[in-house]
DRENDO-1510 file (C-alpha; in Angstrom, 1 decimal, always signed):
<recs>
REC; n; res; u; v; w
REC; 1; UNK; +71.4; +19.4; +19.5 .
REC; 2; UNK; +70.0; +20.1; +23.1 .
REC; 3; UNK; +73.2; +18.4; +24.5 .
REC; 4; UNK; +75.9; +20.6; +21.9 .
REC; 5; UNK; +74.2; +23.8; +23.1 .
REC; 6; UNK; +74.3; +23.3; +26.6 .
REC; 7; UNK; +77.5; +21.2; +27.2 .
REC; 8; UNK; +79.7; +22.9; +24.5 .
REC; 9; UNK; +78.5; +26.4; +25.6 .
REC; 10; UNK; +78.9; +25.6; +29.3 .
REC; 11; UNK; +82.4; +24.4; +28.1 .
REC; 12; UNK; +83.5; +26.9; +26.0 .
REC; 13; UNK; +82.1; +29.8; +28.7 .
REC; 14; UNK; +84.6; +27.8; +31.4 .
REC; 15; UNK; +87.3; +27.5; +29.3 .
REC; 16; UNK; +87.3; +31.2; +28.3 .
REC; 17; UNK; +86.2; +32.4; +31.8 .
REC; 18; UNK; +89.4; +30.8; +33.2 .
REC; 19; UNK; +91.9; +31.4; +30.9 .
REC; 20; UNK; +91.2; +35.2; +31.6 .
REC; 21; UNK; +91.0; +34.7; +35.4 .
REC; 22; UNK; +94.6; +33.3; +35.9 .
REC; 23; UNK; +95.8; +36.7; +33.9 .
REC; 24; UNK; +94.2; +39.0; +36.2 .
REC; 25; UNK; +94.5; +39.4; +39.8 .
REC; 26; UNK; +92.6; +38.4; +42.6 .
REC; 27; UNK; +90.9; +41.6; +43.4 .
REC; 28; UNK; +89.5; +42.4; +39.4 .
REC; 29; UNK; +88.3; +38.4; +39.7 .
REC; 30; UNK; +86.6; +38.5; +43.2 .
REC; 31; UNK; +84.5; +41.6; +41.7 .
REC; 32; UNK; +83.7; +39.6; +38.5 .
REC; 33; UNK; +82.5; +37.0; +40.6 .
REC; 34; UNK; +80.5; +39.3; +42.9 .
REC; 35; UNK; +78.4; +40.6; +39.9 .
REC; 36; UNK; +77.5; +37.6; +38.5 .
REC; 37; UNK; +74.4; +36.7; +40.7 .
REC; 38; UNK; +73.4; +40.0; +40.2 .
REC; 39; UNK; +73.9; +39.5; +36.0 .
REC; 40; UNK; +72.0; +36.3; +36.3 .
REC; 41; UNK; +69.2; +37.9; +38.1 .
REC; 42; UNK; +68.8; +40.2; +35.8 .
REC; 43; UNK; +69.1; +38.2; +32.4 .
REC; 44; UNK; +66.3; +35.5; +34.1 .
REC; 45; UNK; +64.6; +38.3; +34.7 .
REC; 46; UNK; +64.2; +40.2; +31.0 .
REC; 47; UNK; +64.6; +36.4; +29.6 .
REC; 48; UNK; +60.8; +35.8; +31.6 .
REC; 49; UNK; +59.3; +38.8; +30.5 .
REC; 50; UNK; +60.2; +38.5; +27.4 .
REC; 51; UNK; +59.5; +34.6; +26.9 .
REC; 52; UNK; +56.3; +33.9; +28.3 .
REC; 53; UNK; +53.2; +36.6; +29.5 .
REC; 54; UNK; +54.3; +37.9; +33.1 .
REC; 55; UNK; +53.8; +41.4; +33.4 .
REC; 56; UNK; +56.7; +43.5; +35.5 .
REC; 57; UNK; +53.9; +44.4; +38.0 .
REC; 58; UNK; +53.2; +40.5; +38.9 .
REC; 59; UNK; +56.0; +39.8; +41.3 .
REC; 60; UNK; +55.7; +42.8; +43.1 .
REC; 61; UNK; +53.5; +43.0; +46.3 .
</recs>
């Protein structure tokens, strides 16, 4: 089950993710790309808050 949700997600995202890239151009791509980090940051960071019991304050300081 572990295996399906991480393998056929992972494959399913790419094969999504780059079937729309090759119909856009370059420029709209590079700026979907340059978010992503940020995205990821962000989800990691509302997925620990909300998952385990680290305050917002914790990491700061």
């Amino acid at each position: 089950m572990l295996l399906w949700r991480g393998a056929g997600t992972m494959g399913l995202g790419s094969l999504l993710w780059f079937r729309d890239v090759m119909r856009m151009s370059g420029t709209a791509a590079s700026r979907f790309m340059a978010v992503m980090p940020l995205s990821a940051a962000v989800v990691a960071g509302i997925a620990a808050v909300a998952y385990s019991d680290v305050r917002i304050g914790d990491d700061v300081g």
